[in-house]
C-alpha positions in Angstrom: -21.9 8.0 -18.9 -22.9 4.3 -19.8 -25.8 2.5 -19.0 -24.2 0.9 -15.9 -22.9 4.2 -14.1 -26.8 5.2 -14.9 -28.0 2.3 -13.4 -25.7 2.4 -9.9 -26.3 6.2 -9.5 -30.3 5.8 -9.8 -29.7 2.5 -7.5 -27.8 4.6 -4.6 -30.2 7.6 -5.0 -33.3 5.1 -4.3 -31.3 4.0 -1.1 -31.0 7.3 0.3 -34.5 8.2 -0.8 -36.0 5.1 1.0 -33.7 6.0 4.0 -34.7 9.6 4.7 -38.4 8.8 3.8 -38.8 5.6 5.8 -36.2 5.2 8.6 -34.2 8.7 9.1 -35.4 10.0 12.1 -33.8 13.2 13.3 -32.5 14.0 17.0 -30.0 16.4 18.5 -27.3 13.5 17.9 -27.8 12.8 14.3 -28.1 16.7 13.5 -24.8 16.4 13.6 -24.4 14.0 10.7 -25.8 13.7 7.4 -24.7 17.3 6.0 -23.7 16.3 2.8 -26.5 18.0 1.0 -25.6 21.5 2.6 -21.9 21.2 3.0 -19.8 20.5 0.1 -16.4 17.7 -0.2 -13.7 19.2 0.1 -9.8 17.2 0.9 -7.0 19.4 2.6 -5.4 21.6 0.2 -2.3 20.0 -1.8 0.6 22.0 -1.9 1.6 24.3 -4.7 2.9 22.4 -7.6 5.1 24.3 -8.6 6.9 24.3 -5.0 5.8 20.8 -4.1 8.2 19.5 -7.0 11.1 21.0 -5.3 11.2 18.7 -2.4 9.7 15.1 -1.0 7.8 16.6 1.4 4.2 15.3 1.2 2.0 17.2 -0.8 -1.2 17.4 1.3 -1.5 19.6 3.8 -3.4 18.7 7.0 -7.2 19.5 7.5 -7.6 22.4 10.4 -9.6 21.3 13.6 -13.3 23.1 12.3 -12.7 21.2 8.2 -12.5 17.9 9.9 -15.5 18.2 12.0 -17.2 19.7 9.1 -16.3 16.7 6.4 -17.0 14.1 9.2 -20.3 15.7 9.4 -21.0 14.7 5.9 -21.2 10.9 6.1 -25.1 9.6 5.8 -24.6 7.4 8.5 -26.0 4.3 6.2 -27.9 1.5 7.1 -25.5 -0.8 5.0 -21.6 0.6 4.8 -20.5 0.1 2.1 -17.2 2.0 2.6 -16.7 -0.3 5.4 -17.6 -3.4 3.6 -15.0 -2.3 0.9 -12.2 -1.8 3.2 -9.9 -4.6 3.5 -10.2 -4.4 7.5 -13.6 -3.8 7.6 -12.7 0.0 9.8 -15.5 1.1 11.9 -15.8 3.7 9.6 -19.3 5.5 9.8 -18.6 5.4 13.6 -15.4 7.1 13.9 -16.4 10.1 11.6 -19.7 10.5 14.0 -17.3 10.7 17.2 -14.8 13.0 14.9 -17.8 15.6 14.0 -18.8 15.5 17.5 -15.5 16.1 18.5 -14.5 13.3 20.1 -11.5 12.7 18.5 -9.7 10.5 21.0 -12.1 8.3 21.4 -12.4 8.2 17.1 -8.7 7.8 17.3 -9.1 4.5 19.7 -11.9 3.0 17.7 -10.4 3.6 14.1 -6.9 1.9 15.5 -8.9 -0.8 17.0 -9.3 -2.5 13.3 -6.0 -0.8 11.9 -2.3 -1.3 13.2 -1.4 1.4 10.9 -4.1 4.7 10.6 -1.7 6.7 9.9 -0.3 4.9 7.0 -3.7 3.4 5.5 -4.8 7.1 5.7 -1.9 8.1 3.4 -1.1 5.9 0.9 -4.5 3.8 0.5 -5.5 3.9 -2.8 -8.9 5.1 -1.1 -10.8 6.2 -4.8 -10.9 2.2 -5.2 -11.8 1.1 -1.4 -13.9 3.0 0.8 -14.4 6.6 -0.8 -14.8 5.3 -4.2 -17.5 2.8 -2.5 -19.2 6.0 -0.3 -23.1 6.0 -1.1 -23.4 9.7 -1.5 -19.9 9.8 -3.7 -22.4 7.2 -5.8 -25.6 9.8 -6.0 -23.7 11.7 -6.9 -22.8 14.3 -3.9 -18.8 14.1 -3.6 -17.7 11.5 -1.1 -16.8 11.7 2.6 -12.9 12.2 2.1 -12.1 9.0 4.8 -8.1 9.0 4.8 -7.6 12.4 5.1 -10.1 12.4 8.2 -8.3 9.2 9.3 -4.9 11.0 8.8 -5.7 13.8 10.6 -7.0 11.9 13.6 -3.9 9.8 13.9 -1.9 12.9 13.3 -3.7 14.4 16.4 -3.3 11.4 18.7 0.3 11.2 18.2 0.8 14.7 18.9 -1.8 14.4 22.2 0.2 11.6 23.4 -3.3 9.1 22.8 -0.8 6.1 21.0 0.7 4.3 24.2 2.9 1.3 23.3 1.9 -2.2 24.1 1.3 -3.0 27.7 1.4 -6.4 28.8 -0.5 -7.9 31.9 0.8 -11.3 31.8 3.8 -12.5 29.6 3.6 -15.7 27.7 6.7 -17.6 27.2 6.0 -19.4 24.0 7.7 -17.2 21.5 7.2 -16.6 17.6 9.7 -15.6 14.8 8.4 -13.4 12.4 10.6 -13.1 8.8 9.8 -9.5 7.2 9.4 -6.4 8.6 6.8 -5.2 6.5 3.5 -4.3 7.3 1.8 -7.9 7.0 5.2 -8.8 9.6 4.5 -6.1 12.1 0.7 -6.3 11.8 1.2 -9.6 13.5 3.8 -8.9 15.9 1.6 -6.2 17.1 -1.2 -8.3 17.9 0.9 -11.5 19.4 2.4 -8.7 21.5 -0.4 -7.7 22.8 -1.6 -11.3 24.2 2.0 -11.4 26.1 3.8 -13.9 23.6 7.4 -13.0 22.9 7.8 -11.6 19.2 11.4 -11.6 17.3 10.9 -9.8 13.8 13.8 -10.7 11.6 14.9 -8.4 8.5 17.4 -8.8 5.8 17.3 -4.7 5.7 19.5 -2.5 8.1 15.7 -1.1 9.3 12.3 -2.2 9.4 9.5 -1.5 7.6 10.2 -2.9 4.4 8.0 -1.7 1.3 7.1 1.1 3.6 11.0 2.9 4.3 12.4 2.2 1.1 9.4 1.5 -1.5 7.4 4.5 -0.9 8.5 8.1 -1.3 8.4 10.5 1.3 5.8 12.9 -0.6 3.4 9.7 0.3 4.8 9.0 3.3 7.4 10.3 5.0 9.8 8.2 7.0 9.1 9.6 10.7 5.5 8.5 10.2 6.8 4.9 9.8 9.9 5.3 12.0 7.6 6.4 15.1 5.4 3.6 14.4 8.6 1.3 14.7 9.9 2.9 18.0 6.7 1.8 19.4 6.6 -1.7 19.0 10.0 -1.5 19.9 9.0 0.1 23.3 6.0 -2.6 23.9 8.7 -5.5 23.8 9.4 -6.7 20.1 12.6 -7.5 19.5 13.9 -6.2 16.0 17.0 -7.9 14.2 17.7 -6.4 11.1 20.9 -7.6 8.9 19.6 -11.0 8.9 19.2 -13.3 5.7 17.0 -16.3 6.2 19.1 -19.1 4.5 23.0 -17.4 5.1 22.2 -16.6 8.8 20.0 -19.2 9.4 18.1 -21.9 7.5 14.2 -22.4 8.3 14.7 -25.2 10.3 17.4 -23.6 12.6 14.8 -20.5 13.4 12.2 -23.1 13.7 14.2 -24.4 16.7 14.2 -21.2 18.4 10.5 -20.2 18.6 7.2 -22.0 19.1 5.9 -20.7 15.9 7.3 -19.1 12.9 5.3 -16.6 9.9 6.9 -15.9 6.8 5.9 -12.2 5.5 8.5 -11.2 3.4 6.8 -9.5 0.7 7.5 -9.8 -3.3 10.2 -7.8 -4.5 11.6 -9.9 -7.4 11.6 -7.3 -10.5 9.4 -8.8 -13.7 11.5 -8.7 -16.7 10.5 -7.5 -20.2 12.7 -9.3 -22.6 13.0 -7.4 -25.6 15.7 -6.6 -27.9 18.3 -4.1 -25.7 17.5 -5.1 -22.4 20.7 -5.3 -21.5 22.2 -2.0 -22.1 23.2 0.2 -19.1 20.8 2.9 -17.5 17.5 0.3 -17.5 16.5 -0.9 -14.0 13.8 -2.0 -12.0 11.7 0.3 -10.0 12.3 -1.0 -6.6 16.3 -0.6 -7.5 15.3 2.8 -8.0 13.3 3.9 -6.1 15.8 2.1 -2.8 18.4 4.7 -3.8 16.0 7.5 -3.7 14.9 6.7 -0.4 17.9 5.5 1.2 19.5 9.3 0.1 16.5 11.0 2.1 17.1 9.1 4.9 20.8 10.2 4.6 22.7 7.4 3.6 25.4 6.8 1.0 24.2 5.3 -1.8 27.0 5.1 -4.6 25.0 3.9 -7.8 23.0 7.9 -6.9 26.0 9.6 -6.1 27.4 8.9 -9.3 24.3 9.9 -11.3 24.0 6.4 -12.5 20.2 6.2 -10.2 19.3 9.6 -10.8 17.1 10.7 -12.5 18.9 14.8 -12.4 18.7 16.2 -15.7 18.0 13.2 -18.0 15.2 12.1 -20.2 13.7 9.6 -18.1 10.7 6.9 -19.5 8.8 4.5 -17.2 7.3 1.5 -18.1 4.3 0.4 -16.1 0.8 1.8 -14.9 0.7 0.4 -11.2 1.1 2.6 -8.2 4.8 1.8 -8.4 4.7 3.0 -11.2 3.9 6.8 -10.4 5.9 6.6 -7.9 9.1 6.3 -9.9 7.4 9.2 -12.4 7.2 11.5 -9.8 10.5 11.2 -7.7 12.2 11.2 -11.2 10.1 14.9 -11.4 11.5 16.1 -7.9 15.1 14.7 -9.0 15.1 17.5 -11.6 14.6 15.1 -15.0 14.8 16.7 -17.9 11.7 15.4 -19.9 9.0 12.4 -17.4 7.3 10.1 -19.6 5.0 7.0 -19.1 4.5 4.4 -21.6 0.9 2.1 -20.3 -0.2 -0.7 -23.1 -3.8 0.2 -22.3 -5.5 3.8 -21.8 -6.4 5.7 -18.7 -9.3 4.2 -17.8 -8.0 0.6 -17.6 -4.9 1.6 -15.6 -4.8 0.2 -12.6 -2.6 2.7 -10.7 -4.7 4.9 -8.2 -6.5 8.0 -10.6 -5.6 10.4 -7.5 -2.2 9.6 -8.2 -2.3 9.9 -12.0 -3.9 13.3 -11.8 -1.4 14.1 -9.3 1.7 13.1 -11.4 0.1 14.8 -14.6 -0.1 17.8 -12.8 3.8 18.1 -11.8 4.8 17.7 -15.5 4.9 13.8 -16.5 4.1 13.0 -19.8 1.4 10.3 -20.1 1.5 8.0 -23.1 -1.5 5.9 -23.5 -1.8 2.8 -25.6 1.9 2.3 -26.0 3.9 -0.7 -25.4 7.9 -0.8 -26.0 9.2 -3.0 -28.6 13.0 -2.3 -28.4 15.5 -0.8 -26.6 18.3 1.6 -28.9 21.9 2.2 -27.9 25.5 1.4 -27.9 26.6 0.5 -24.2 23.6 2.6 -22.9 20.1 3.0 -23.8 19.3 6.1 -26.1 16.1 5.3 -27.1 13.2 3.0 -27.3 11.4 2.0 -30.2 7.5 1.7 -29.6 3.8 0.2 -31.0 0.9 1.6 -30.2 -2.4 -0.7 -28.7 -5.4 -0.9 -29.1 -8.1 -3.0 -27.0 -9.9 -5.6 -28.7 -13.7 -6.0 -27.3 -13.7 -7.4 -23.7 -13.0 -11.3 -23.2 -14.4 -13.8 -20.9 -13.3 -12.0 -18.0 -14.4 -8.7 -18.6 -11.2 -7.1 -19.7 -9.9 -5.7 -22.9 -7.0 -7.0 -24.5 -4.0 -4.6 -25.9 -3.2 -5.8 -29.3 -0.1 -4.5 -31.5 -1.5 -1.5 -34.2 0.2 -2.6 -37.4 2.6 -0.5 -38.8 2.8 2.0 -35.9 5.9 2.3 -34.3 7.3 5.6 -33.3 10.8 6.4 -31.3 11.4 8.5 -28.3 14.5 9.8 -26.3 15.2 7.6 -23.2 18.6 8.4 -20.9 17.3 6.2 -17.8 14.4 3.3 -18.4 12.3 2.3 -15.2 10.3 -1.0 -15.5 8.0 -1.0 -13.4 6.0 -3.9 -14.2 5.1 -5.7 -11.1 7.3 -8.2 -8.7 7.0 -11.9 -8.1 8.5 -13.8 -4.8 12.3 -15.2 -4.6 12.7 -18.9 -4.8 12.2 -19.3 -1.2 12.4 -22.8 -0.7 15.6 -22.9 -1.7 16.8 -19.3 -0.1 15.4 -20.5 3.3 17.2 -23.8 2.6 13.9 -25.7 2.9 12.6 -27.6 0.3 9.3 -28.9 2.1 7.7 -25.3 1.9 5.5 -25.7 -1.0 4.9 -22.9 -3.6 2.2 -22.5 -6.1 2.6 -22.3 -9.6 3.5 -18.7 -9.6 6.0 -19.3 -6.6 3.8 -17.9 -3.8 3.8 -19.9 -0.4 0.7 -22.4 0.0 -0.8 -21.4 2.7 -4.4 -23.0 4.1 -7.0 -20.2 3.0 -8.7 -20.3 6.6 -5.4 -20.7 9.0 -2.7 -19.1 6.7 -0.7 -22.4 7.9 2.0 -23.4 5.3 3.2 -27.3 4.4 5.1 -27.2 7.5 3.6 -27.6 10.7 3.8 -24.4 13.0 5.2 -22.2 9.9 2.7 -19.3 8.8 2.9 -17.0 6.0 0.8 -13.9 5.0 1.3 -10.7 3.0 2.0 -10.5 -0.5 4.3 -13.8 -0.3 0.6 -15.7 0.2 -1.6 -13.2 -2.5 1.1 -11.7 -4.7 1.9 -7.7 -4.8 -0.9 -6.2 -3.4 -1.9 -3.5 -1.2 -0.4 -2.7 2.5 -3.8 -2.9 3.5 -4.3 -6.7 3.2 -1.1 -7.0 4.4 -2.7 -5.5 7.3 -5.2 -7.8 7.4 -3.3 -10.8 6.7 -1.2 -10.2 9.3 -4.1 -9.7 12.0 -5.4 -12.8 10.3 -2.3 -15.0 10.8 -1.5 -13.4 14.8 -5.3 -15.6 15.4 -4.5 -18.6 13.7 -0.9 -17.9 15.5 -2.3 -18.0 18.7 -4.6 -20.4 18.1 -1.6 -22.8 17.6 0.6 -21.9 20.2 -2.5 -22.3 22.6 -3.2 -26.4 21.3 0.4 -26.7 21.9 0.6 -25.6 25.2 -2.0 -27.9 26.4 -0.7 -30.8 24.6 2.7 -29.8 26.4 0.4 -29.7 29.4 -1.3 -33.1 29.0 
């Protein structure tokens, strides 16, 4: 452990200490809380491994009733949150596990989705180790921390099934109307909200359903489709209209939407593949993640998806190599697993530590058979009219630059080869030319072709056009597309509400 892990431990040790000395002062209320020094953590139970890699059914099962009351019980309740102040969307979080351990779960439920559009989703798929559990004060002292999405999954879980999530119900409609492009999270994070002040909300999607990144990005054994499909149904209920098929640019320009709605926000995520252009890249069997991971999930939801049904996307009995470390990137390594590949490895330029996919999920992958290689980079791609194999160098990490981070650099003379039948890059996305997609060439882009977008209003170079989500920050979590989206439905409103008194005046 280095100095620095000493240092934070002692540092969240002498918070409790000065808490419990100085300030905790126990009642019948707060009995309920602060167990974490006679109860133990404990997360549901994962399924068996060896069954779990037979299907894409997710592999945790759900806490009982007594384990979620119990694990609640074991937040400190702490002066300063800190799991709060590392969550994107700042969730009431200390709060809702109190209610949850005194059994007030539909009033936890109403609280927790008073921050979050999507519990049920954030509680599944959050990379949580590096937000609010890896942040929990007595996860830093050193006592395990409060397990917060499977609490927050189970309490969505449980107001779904106790009929506690209504659909939008609006007093008072508004007539000014907004068009939002991308169905994604950031996209219906903002419908959500407009909905809910009565404005009329059209969310347009190039896909034949909505939900973007989170139908046909994310496997089912992270989240399974009804979870998002429910979600759907319900703002469908409350009064959003949904048109999917729809291509900004060949169905309409910009300016032509513009013409229909008082406002417009762009959300339409990142999904443009990042090359690596090496020697071979362009023999057959090497595709992007997204590409392949689309197929996978378009089969589970029981479509026809040639490219799988004639082996060419999957992954069923071949040596299979991914290239990446992201979230994406385990993704691909573990539907390849539960699409019966032969042999799963992973090639990451730097080592375990610095990867910046969740550790949950790396732990979880390694246990269902993939084949980590650390410090590896590939340098060429071997074949004929399909890849065979890939030639690679192994890293190593100079001494950490200006910005903290350690640099991979070539090892001489240390190439090895390995079998590869299918290559997955995974190796992050960058945004379509939109400008010239949406046919409008006043929507400014930055440098790395991300919409402009003023930092406080989320307002673009064109008046009344918003944009949020990853298309503003780059691929990034669901959960600030959350947040940007809740961000951009106030600046939204705030809009629409100067031009309705300037109509006025």
């Amino acid at each position: 452990m280095g100095f620095l892990k000493i240092y934070v431990r002692i540092y969240y040790l002498v918070i409790l200490y000065t808490y419990f000395k100085f300030v905790y002062k126990p009642t019948p209320m707060t009995n309920k809380m602060l167990q974490f020094v006679d109860i133990g953590q404990q997360n549901p139970p994962k399924r068996d491994k060896s069954k779990r890699k037979e299907d894409f059914g997710e592999i945790y099962q759900e806490f009982i009733h007594d384990k979620a009351k119990e694990q609640s019980s074991r937040c400190s309740q702490c002066g300063v949150p800190f799991c709060q102040v590392h969550c994107p969307l700042s969730n009431n979080i200390p709060d809702w596990l109190k209610l949850t351990a005194e059994g007030r779960y539909e009033e936890a439920y109403h609280l927790s989705q008073s921050t979050n559009n999507m519990p049920e989703v954030c509680g599944r798929i959050c990379p949580q180790d590096r937000l609010c559990e890896g942040n929990c004060v007595i996860e830093q002292s050193g006592h395990g921390t409060v397990t917060i999405g499977s609490i927050e999954k189970y309490l969505t879980d449980k107001a779904w099934e106790n009929g506690w999530v209504k659909p939008i119900k609006v007093k008072i409609e508004n007539e000014q109307s907004v068009g939002i492009i991308g169905a994604g999270p950031a996209g219906l994070a903002c419908g959500e909200e407009l909905r809910k002040k009565g404005y009329q909300v059209t969310i347009y999607d190039r896909y034949d359903r909505a939900g973007g990144l989170l139908i046909y990005g994310i496997p089912n054994f992270k989240l399974e489709k009804h979870v998002v499909e429910r979600r759907i149904k319900l703002l469908k209920d409350g009064g959003i209209n949904f048109i999917n098929n729809f291509e900004v640019g060949k169905d309409s320009t910009l300016k032509e939407l513009q013409s229909k709605h008082d406002a417009i926000l762009i959300s339409t995520g990142v999904y443009k593949p990042r090359e690596v252009n090496l020697p071979g890249n362009d023999l057959g069997n090497i595709f992007p993640a997204m590409e392949f991971l689309t197929a996978s999930n378009k089969k589970g939801l029981g479509d026809k998806v040639e490219m799988f049904d004639n082996g060419t996307l999957n992954a069923e009995g071949k040596d299979v190599v991914v290239i990446g470390g992201g979230d994406t990137a385990m993704d691909c390594v573990r539907t390849s697993v539960r699409q019966k590949a032969k042999s799963v490895k992973c090639l990451y330029r730097r080592d375990r530590e610095n990867m910046p996919g969740s550790a949950r999920e790396v732990g979880n992958a390694e246990e269902e058979g993939v084949e980590f290689i650390w410090l590896s980079n590939p340098k060429e791609f071997k074949g004929s009219n399909k890849v065979k194999s890939i030639i690679v160098d192994k890293m190593k990490l100079t001494d950490p630059d200006e910005s903290g981070r350690r640099k991979p650099v070539v090892e001489e003379n240390s190439e090895f080869e390995i079998k590869a039948d299918l290559v997955i890059k995974s190796l992050g996305f960058d945004p379509e030319d939109l400008p010239t997609l949406f046919q409008e060439p006043k929507l400014k882009v930055s440098q790395w072709g991300t919409i402009k977008a003023d930092f406080d209003t989320l307002e673009t170079s064109i008046p009344g056009v918003f944009a949020a989500g990853d298309i503003v920050r780059g691929a990034s979590l669901v959960v600030w597309a959350i947040k940007d989206g809740r961000d951009a439905a106030t600046s939204i409103e705030s809009f629409l509400q100067s031009k309705q008194k300037m109509k006025v005046a």
